[in-house]
Every structure is written in C-alpha cells, then in structure tokens.
C-alpha positions in Angstrom: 53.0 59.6 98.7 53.4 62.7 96.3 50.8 64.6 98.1 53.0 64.8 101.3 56.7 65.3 99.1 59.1 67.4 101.3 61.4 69.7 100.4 64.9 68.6 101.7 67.0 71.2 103.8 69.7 70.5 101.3 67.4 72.1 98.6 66.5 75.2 100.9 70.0 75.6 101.7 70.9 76.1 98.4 68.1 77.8 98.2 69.4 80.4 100.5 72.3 80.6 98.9 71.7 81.9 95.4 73.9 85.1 95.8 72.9 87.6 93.0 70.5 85.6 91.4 68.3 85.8 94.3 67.0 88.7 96.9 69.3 90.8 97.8 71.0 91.0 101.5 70.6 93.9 103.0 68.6 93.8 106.6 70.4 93.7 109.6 69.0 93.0 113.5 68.1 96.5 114.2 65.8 96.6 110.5 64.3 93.4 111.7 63.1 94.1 115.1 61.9 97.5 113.3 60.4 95.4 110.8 58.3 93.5 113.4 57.3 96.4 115.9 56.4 97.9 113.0 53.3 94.9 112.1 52.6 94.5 115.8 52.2 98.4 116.9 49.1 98.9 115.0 45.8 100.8 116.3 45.5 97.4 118.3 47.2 99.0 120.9 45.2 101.9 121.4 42.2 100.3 120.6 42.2 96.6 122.0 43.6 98.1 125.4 40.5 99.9 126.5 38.1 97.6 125.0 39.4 94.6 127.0 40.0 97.0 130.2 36.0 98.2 130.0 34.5 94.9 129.3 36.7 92.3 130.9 39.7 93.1 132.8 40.0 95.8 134.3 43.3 97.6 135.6 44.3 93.8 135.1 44.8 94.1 131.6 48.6 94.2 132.2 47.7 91.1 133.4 46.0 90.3 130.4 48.9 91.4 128.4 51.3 89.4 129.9 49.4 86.1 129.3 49.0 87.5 125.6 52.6 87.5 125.3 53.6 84.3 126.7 51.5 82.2 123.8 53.1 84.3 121.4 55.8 83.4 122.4 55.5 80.0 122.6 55.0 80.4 118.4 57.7 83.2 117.9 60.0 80.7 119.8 59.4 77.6 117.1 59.3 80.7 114.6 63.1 81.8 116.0 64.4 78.0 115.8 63.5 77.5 112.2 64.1 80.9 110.9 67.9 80.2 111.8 68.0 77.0 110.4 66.4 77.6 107.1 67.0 81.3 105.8 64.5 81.1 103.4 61.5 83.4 102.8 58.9 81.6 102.6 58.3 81.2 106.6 55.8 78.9 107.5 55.1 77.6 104.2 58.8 76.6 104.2 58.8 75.1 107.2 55.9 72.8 106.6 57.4 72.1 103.5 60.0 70.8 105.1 58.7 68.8 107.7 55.1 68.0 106.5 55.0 67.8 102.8 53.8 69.9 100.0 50.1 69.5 99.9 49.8 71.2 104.1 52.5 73.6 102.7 50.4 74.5 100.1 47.5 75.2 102.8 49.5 77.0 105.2 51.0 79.2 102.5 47.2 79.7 101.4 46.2 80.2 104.3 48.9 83.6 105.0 47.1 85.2 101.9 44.2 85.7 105.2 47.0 86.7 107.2 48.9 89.6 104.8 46.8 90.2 101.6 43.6 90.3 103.5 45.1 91.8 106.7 46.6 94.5 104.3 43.4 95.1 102.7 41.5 95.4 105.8 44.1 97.9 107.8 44.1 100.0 104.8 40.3 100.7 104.8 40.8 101.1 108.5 43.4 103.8 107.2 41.3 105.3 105.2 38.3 106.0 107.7 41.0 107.4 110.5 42.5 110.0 107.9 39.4 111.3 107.5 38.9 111.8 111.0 42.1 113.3 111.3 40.7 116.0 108.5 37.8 116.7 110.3 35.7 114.2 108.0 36.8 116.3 104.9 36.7 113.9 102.2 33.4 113.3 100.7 31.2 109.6 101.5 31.5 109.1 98.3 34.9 108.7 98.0 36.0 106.6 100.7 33.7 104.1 101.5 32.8 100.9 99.2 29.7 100.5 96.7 28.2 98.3 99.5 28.1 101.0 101.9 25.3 103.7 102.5 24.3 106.2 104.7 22.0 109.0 105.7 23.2 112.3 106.7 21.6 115.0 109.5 19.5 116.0 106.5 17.9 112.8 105.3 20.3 112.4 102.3 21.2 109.6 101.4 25.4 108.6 100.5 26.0 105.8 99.1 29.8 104.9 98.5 31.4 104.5 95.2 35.1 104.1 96.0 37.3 104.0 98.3 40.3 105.9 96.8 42.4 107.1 100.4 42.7 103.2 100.7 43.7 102.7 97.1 46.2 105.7 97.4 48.1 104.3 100.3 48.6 100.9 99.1 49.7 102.3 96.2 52.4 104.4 97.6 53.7 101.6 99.8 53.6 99.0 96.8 55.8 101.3 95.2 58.4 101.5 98.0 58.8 98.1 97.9 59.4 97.6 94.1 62.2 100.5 95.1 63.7 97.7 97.5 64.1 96.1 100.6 66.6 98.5 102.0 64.1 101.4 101.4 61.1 99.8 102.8 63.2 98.9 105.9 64.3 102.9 106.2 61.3 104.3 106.1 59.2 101.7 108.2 62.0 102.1 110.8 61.3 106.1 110.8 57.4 105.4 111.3 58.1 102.9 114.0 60.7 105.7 115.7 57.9 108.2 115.4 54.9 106.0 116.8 57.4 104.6 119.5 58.3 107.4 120.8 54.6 109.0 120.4 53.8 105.9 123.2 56.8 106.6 125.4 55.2 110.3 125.2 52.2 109.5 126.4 53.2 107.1 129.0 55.7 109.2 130.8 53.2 112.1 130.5 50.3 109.8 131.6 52.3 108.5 134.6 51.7 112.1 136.5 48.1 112.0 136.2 47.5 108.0 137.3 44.9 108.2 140.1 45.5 105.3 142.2 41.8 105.0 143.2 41.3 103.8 139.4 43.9 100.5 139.9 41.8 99.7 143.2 40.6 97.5 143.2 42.9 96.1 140.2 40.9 93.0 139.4 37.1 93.9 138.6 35.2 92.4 141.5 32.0 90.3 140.3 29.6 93.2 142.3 31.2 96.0 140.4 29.2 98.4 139.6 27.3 98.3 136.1 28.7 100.5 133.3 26.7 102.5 131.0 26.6 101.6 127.6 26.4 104.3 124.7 22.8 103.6 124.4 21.9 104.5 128.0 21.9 100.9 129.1 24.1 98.9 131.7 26.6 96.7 131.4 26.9 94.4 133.6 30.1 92.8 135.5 28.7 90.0 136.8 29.3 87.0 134.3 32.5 85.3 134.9 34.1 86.3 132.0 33.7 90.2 132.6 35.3 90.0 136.4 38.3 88.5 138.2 40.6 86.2 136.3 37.9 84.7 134.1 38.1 88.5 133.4 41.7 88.5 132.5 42.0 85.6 130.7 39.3 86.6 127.9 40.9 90.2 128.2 44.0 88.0 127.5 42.3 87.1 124.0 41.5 90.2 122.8 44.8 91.5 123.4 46.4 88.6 121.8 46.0 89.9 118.3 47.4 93.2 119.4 51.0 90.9 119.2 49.8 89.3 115.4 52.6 90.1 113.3 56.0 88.9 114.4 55.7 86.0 112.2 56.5 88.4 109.1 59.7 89.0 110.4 60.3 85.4 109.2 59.3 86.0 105.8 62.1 88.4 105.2 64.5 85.7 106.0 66.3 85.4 102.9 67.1 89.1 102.7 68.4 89.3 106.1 72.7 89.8 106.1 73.2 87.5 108.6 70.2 85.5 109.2 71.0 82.4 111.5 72.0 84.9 114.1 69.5 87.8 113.4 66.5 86.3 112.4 65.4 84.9 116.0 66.8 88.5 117.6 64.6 90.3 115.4 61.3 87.8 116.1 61.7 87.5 119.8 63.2 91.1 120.3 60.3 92.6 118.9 58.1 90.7 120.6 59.7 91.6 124.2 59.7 95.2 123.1 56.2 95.7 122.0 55.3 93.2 125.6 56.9 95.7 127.9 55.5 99.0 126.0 51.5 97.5 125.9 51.6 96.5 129.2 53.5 100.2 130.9 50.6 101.7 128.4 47.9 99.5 130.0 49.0 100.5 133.3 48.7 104.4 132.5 45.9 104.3 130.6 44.2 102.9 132.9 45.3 104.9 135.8 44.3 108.1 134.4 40.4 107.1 133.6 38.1 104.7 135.2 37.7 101.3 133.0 34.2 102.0 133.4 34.8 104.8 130.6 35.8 103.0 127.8 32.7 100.7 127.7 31.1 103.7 126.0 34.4 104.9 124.6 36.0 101.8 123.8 37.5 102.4 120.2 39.9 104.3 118.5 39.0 107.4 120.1 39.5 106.0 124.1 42.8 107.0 124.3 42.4 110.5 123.2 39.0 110.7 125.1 41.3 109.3 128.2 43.6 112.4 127.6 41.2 115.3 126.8 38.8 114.9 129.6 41.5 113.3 132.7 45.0 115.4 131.4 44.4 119.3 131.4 46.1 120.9 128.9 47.4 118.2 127.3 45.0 118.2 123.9 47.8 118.2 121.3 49.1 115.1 122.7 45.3 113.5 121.9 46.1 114.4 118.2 49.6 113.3 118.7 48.1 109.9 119.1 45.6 110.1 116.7 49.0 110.7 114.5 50.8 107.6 115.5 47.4 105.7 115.1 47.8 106.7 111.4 51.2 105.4 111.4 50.7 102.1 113.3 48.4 101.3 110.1 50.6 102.3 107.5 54.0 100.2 108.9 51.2 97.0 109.3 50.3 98.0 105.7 53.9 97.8 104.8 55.0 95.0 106.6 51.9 92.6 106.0 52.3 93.4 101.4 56.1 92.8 101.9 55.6 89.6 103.7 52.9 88.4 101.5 55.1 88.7 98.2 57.7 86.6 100.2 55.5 84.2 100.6 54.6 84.3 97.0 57.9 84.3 96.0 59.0 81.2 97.3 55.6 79.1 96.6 56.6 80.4 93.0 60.4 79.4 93.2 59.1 76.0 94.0 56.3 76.1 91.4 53.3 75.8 93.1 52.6 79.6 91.9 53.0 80.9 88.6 56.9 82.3 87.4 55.3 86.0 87.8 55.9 86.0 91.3 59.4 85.1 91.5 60.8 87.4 88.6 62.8 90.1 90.1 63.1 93.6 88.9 66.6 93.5 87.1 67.8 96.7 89.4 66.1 96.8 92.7 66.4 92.6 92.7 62.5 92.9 94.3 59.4 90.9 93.0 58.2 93.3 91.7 55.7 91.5 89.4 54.3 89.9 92.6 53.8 93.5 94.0 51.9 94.8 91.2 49.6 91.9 91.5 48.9 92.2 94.9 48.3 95.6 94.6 45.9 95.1 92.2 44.3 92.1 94.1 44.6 93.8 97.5 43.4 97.2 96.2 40.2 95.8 94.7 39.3 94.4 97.9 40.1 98.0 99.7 38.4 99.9 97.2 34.9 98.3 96.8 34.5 96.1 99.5 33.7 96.8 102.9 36.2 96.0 106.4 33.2 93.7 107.8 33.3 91.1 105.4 36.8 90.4 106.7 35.8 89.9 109.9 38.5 87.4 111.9 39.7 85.4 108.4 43.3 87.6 109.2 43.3 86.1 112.6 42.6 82.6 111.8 45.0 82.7 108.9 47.8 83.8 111.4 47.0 81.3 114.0 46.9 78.4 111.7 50.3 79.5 110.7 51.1 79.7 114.4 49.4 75.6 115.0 51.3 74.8 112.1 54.8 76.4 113.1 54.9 74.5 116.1 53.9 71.3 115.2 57.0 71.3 112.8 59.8 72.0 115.4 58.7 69.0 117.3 58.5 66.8 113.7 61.7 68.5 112.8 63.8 67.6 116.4 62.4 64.2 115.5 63.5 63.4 111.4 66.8 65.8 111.6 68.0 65.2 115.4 72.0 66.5 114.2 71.3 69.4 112.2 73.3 72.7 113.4 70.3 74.9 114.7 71.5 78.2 115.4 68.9 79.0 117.7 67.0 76.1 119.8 63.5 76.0 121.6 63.3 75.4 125.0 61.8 73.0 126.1 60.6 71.2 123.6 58.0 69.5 123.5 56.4 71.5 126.1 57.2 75.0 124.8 55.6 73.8 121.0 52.8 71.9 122.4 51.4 75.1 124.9 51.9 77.0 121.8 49.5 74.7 119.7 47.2 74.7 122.7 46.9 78.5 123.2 46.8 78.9 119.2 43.9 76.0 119.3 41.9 77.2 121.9 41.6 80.6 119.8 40.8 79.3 116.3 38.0 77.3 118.4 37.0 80.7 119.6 36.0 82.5 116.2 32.4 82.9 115.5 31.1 80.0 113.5 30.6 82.0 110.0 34.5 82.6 110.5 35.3 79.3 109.8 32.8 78.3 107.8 34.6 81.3 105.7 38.0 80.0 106.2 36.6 76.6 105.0 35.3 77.7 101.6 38.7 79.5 101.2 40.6 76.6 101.8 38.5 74.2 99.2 39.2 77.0 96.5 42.6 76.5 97.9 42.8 73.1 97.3 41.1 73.7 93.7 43.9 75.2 92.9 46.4 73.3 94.2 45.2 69.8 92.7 44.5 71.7 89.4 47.5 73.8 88.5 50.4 73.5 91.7 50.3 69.7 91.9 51.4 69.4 88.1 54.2 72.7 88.4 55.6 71.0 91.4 59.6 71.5 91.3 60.4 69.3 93.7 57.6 66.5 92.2 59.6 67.1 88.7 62.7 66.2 91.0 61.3 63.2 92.1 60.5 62.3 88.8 56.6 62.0 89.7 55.8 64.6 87.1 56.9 65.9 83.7 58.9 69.1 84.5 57.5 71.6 82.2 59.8 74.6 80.1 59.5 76.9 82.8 61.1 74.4 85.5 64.3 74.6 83.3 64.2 78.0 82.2 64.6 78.5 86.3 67.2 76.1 86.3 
C-alpha cells in the first residue's frame, strides 16, 4: 500500500554516501558526546533535582535518577543500533522510514518539530527570563515577555508585554552559528558544555564538605514525615503514596526523566559525523552515562547540604543557589557561578535542539515530503541554511509573542513518541533485514526494545489530558499536510512509479 512505502537501506546508503554534494563530515566521538551533554545538561538539572527531592523522593532521588536513566537507555540503545546502520540524518524519521513506511515517518518526523522547534522556542524564553535575573531584573517588562502577558508592579502599574527580544536575540545568534557550519557549532557548544561541566564538578566537590549526614537519614521519605511548608504558609503533606518510600521514587523517577531528553539529537547529526558506524552509538550512549553519573553525585550533594523539606518552597531555578547561600558560608560566588552555567545549559539545548530540527528537515526534504528549501545547502559552509532561516523565523515568532505555558509537555510527548517509535523499529528491523552488518547491536532484544516502549508508554499516558488533546490537533494538521502536498512530492512514490515525479525530483537527481 503506498501509504506504508519504505525507504530501502540501499537508498539510505547511498544516501549517506553523497560526498561533496551532501553535508559535510566533520564531527568526531568527542563533538558528539559534547553534542549530546550539551541538550541533556539543561536547567533540568538544577531545577528537576530539588523539585522531585521536596515533593517525592527524598535523599532517594539518586535513586530516582538511576531508574530515569535505565529507560533512556533502553531508547538510546535502539537509537545506538540504527544510528550505525543507517548514517543518515534524519534519525527517527529515517528509521521508521525504513521499517514502517512513509505515512508513520511522516508522523514521527512531525512529531520532532514538538521535540526541537518547540523545545527550542520554549528554552529560549526560559533564557530570556533567567538573563534578566542574572541582571538584577534590568530589562524592562515590556521587552521580554509576550503580548499575552501582563502584570502589576509594587505600585499598581500595570506591564503588559510587547516583545520578547532577549529570546529573539539568542536564537538569532545561534541560527547564525550554524549557517557558519557544523564544525563551528560543535566548537563552541563543546566550550559551553566544558564550562557548565565543570561549573557541576565545582559545586559537587565543594558541596561534598558541607553534606550533613542527618539530611540522607532517613534516605527514603517515611510515609509519617513530617509536613513541609508550602510558600503560601501551608503544609505539604508526605503521606500519599506517591510523595514517600518507593512510590516516592518512582514518580521522582518521572520528573527526572526529562532531565535525560535530548540524546536522541545526537542521532540527527548522523550524516555529518567522520566515522559514524563506530561513533554514532559512543556519542549517544556516552553521553548518556556521563550526564547519569554527574545528576546522580549532584543529587547526592545537593541534598546533603539542605533538608528536602527546603525545596518544597524553593523548588525552582533558584534551589540550588538558595541550597548554597544559606547551608555553605562563604561560598556566594559559587550561587552565581551556577546561575552562570544555568544560562549556558539553555543556550547548548538551544543549539543542539535548532541544529537537530534542520536535520530533520533536511532529510524529510531530500525525500520530498518537505519543500526543496530545506535541503539546499549554503554553497560554502555546505549547511541548510535556508532551513535555518526558516526556523528562525518560525521558532522566533513563537519566542517572541507567545508565552512558555502554552507549550506545556507537547516537547515531551514529541520526544517520547520518537522514543515508542525508535524501539518498535529495531525489533521490525531484526525481523525484515536478519543479515545486515549492524555495527552496533541491542542487547537483548526484544526485551531491551519492548521495556523501552513500556517506560516511554507509561509516560505519554501520564501527560495531562489537554496535552494530548494538543498533540492530537497537531498531528491532524500534520496529516493535512502530508495527504495534501508530501504524499504527491514523495521521491520514493515517484520511484515506485505510484506518482508523477515532478521537475524538482529530477532537478535533485
């Protein structure tokens, strides 16, 4: 049936192959596990840490870590197989391209414009609010909040935002690194990530002389604990069993999982990697291990120094700093050291998620599902650089005038669809090619892709209702789309001879 038309791995291997004609080579292992601690290290560290410590876990949010990690990498393990076997930098679309047809390829790649163009928008407002902290709320109301947004000062005026232009500003700068190219991107993310890396590594062996062992006992939350006090005055209590125990650590487990989100874009830089059968599934899983062992030695610290209780009235961005001012003496310019890497976790997310979204673009364009715009590269820097200035436009509009609510968790069910999706291939793949050469192989398969589609399940089924009803309506325009313009562009339908190729398809040939 058309609808489900694959893409042979013939095709993608050639695909991968198209030397100067196509993106240019030039990441090795170390710029891809820099690449992918760059999109995982966010402010989700500093921020999802205490909030699942004060409301759920307890000390145990190491524990809560650990189980993070493991279904992630359940997916980054499917990820590592078929990022070695096909090279190509589409990532997941690719892969379900290859092994479930066109018409789900077409959804999962809709569905990673969620995951980077929306996650890019929404980090970059997040930006935008933190620099102004960091300038000791400097910048006018006005000028960095959205048209939507309003509110009323000590005085009883009234702000009401026009613009968000600190947003705007750093998407713009960070478009324009990557039209200058791959290699630069990958240079200057891998200083951020050397910075914010080592801000963490700071803190923690800092942080380790002040632990008080009476805050890590007892280390799971017991179901009598005492209430803590909310910022309103009121109590909040322990006794459910999702705020105690292990019931505790396992929804602690779920707010932390998103913390890991973003080692899946390592994937879409596939086709610019050097050597990319044997570095692609280092730089996936060797980020992932490396950002596992930092967040859980900063759980442990973090929440040795203060009580949990604490961060159930200071339980965002400002915990950590909180943590340090009032618990480490003397040790205030390592609070605004971390507000500093805070700032930087958002701006190598920012980076990462726009480079892996005009990947993504890239391919579905290459196959013809998009329009040629987004696989033209820039004659010199051999970038899509058309498909940047797009998504600059598209993603700036959304940072500029509308606000980080309405986002809500469509990045996160973007990401885990992809993740569903992923894993669902390897076992269709071992299946219809059993002799391919696969650099890298998953474990235990079925098993390890199965527990992955489980986990990734279980935490689509957990978004609020108005999240999927969200994701829904996105995935009918979606479809719009698809059956209206991609269906009749298809390449590999052309191929097939199920449709008239049109001019472009052998302009590109």
């Amino acid at each position: 049936m058309s609808l489900f038309r694959k893409k042979t791995l013939a095709s993608l291997l050639a695909q991968a192959e198209e030397g100067e004609k196509g993106l240019k080579r030039t990441l090795n292992a170390g710029n891809l596990i820099a690449l992918g601690i760059g999109a995982i290290i966010g402010a989700g560290l500093f921020v999802r840490t205490a909030a699942a410590a004060g409301q759920h876990a307890g000390p145990a949010v190491t524990i809560s870590f650990i189980v993070a990690a493991i279904g992630c990498a359940f997916a980054g393990l499917c990820y590592a197989e078929f990022a070695s076997m096909i090279p190509i930098a589409g990532s997941a679309y690719t892969y379900a391209y290859a092994t479930m047809g066109e018409l789900i390829a077409w959804i999962i790649g809709w569905a990673l414009i969620l995951e980077y163009a929306l996650g890019a928008a929404t980090v970059s407002i997040s930006w935008s609010e933190y620099l102004n902290i960091l300038v000791g709320k400097t910048i006018p109301y006005e000028w960095c909040h959205s048209p939507f947004e309003s509110l009323q000062d000590a005085n009883g005026v009234m702000h009401h935002g026009i613009m968000n232009i600190p947003a705007l500003f750093i998407l713009l700068m960070l478009s324009v690194l990557l039209i200058k190219g791959t290699q630069e991107s990958a240079r200057v993310n891998m200083i951020i990530v050397i910075i914010k890396v080592a801000i963490v590594l700071v803190f923690i062996a800092i942080g380790w002389g002040f632990i008080n062992s009476a805050n890590h006992t007892p280390f799971f939350i017991p179901e009598d604990a005492k209430p803590a006090i909310l910022p309103d005055g009121s109590e909040y209590s322990y006794s459910n069993f999702f705020r105690h125990g292990w019931g505790g650590v396992l929804t602690g487990a779920g707010i932390v999982f998103f913390a890991f989100i973003g080692f899946d874009a390592v994937s879409t830089t596939a086709q610019e990697a050097k050597n990319p059968k044997k570095d692609m599934p280092v730089g996936i899983l060797g980020s992932l291990l490396i950002c596992t062992i930092l967040y859980i030695l900063f759980s442990y610290v973090l929440t040795g120094v203060a009580p949990y209780t604490d961060f159930v009235k200071s339980g965002k961005e400002a915990s950590v700093a909180y943590a340090i001012q009032t618990y480490m003496t003397n040790y205030g310019w390592l609070a605004k050291l971390v507000s500093f890497a805070i700032l930087l976790g958002f701006s190598s997310v920012i980076l990462v998620m726009l480079m892996g979204q005009s990947r993504v673009f890239y391919t579905m364009s290459c196959d013809g599902l998009l329009p040629k715009i987004f696989s033209d590269l820039h004659p010199k820097f051999r970038t899509p650089y058309k498909s940047n200035i797009v998504l600059f436009v598209f993603v700036g509009l959304f940072a500029a005038f509308v606000p980080v609510n309405v986002a809500g968790d469509l990045t996160s069910i973007g990401t885990l669809f992809a993740f569903v999706l992923v894993c669902l291939g390897i076992m269709i793949m071992r299946k219809t090619e059993p002799t391919i050469k696969r650099p890298f192989k998953t474990p235990m398969v079925p098993l390890v892709p199965i527990l992955g589609m489980l986990v990734c399940t279980a935490m689509i089924v957990g978004l609020p209702n108005e999240t999927l009803a969200s994701a829904l309506v996105w995935m009918i325009i979606g479809l719009i789309i698809y059956f209206g313009y991609s269906k009749k562009h298809s390449r590999v339908g052309a191929a097939a001879g199920e449709i008239l190729p049109s001019a472009s398809d052998f302009e590109k040939k």
